[in-house]
N, C-alpha and C positions, 0 to 999 in steps of 0.2 A: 819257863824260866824268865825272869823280869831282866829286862837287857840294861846295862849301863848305857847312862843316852850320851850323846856327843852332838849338842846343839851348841852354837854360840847366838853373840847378839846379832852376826850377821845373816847367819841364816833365818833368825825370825823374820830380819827384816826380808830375805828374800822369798819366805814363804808368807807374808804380810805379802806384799808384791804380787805375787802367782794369784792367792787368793782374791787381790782386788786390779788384776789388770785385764785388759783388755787382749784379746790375741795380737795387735801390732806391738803392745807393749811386751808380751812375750818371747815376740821376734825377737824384740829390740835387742833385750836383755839377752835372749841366747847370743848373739851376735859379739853382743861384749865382751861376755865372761869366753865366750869359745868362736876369737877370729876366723879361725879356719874351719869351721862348719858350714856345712852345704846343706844343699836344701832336704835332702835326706836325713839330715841330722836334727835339724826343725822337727821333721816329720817323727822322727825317734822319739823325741820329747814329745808332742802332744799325744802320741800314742801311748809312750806308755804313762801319763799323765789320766788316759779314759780306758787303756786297757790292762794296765799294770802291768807285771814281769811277761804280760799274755800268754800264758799258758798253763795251765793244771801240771801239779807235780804230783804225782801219785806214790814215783822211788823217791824216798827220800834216803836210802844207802846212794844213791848214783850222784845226787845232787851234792849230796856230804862230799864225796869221789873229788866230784867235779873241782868244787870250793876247794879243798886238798889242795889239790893239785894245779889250781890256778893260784894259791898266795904261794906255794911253791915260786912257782915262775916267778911274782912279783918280788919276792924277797929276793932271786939271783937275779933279775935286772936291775932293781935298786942297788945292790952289792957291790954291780958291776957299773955304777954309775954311768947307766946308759939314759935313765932320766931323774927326777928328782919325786917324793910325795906333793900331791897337792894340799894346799895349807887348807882348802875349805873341804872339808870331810864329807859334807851334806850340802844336797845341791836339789831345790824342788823341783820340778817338770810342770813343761806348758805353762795353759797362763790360768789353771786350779790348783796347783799344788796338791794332788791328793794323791802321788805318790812322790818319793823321795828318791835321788841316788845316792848310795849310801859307801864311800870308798873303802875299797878293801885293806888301807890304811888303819883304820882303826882298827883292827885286827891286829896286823902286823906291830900293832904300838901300845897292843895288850887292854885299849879302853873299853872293846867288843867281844868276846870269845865268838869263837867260830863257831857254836854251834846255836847262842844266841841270834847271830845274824842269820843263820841258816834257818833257824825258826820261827822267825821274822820274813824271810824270804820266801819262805814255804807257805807259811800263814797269809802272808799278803798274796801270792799266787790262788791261791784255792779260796781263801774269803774274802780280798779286797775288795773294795767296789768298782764294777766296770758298766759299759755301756756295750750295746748292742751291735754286733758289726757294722748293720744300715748307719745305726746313729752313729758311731766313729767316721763313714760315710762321707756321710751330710756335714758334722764335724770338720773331717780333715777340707772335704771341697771350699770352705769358707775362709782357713788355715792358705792354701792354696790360691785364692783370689785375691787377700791381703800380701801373698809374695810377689805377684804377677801384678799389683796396685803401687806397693811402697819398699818391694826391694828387689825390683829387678836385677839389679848389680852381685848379688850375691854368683858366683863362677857358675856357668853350666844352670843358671836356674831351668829356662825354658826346657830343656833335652830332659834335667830329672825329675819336673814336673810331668810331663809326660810319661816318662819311665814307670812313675809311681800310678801314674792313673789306669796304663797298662796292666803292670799289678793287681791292683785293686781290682780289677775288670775280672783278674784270675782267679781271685779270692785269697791274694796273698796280700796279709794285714803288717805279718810284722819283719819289720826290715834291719840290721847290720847298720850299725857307725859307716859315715864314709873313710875313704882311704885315706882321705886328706887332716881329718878329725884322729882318726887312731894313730898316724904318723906323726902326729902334733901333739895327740894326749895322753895316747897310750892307755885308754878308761880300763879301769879294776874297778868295778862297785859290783851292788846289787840293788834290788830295786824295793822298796820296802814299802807299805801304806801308812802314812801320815798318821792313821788311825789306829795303827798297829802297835809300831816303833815306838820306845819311850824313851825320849828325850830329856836333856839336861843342859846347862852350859860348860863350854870348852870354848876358852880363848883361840882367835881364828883372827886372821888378816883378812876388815873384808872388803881392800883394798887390790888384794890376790887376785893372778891372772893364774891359771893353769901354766904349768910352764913346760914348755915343750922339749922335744930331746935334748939331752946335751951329751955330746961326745964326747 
């Protein structure tokens, strides 16, 4: 099914950006758009940027389930005006842009059907393009010596720099939002490939900050 896309102009320019920046310019940019991201949440980004949704979907009844049942929830927390939609719909990762996050907004406002994003979802998990765990590796350790060079100040860097290397050591690649990020943003998307997705223009603020709870 050909998905109705939901690009604006500012998202070209932030996948222009992904595509030609450099990993400090990467930081930068997470840092801006999402103040209260830690170093974990960096880490989320360039991951799934080389490892996409990371994981093979085989159900795709469970994954349907899932999607259900998570725009459920988002529809009664919006309802319940515990936070608000973000106005940027689409949001690139790292600093390649070759995978997308894709808010579950667009759903919820009829410009995506849910089973188009589902099949996009699905598609980008099982044939996106990824890199090899060594290379995500080597990857993140370079991601990790630009944080420990030019942004020390980011809370708790050193301790979850550590944490993650720990991980890594176990063979656990893919990690959760921090606490700090999801009590700030509250993320609903899905993660889709650049290559996949088909896009369009939708008017977007790209002046927008993610706006965090409001009581």
């Amino acid at each position: 099914m050909k998905i109705l896309s939901v690009i604006s102009l500012s998202f070209l320019l932030l996948l222009a950006s992904c595509q030609g920046a450099g990993t400090r310019e990467a930081i930068s940019r997470q840092l801006e758009m999402y103040p209260e991201s830690r170093v974990q949440d960096i880490y989320k980004s360039f991951c799934q940027d080389n490892l996409g949704p990371g994981h093979l979907i085989p159900n795709i009844d469970a994954a349907r389930t899932y999607l259900t049942e998570e725009l459920r929830r988002y529809r009664e927390d919006l309802d319940s005006a515990r936070y608000r939609k973000p106005q940027l719909h689409l949001v690139p990762v790292g600093d390649r842009g070759n995978y997308v996050r894709v808010d579950l907004s667009v759903v919820l406002d009829s410009l995506v059907s849910a089973d188009a994003l589902l099949d996009a979802f699905v598609r980008s998990a099982n044939e996106g393009p990824t890199v090899s765990p060594e290379e995500w590796k080597a990857k993140w350790a370079t991601v990790a010596a630009v944080i420990r060079k030019s942004f020390p100040d980011i809370p708790d860097a050193d301790r979850d720099l550590a944490a993650i290397d720990s991980l890594l050591a176990c063979g656990h690649l893919i990690l959760h939002h921090s606490p700090n990020y999801n009590e700030a943003y509250h993320p609903h998307y899905r993660i889709v490939s650049k290559d996949i997705f088909d896009f369009s223009p939708l008017r977007q603020d790209p002046g927008h900050r993610p706006n965090p709870v409001t009581e």
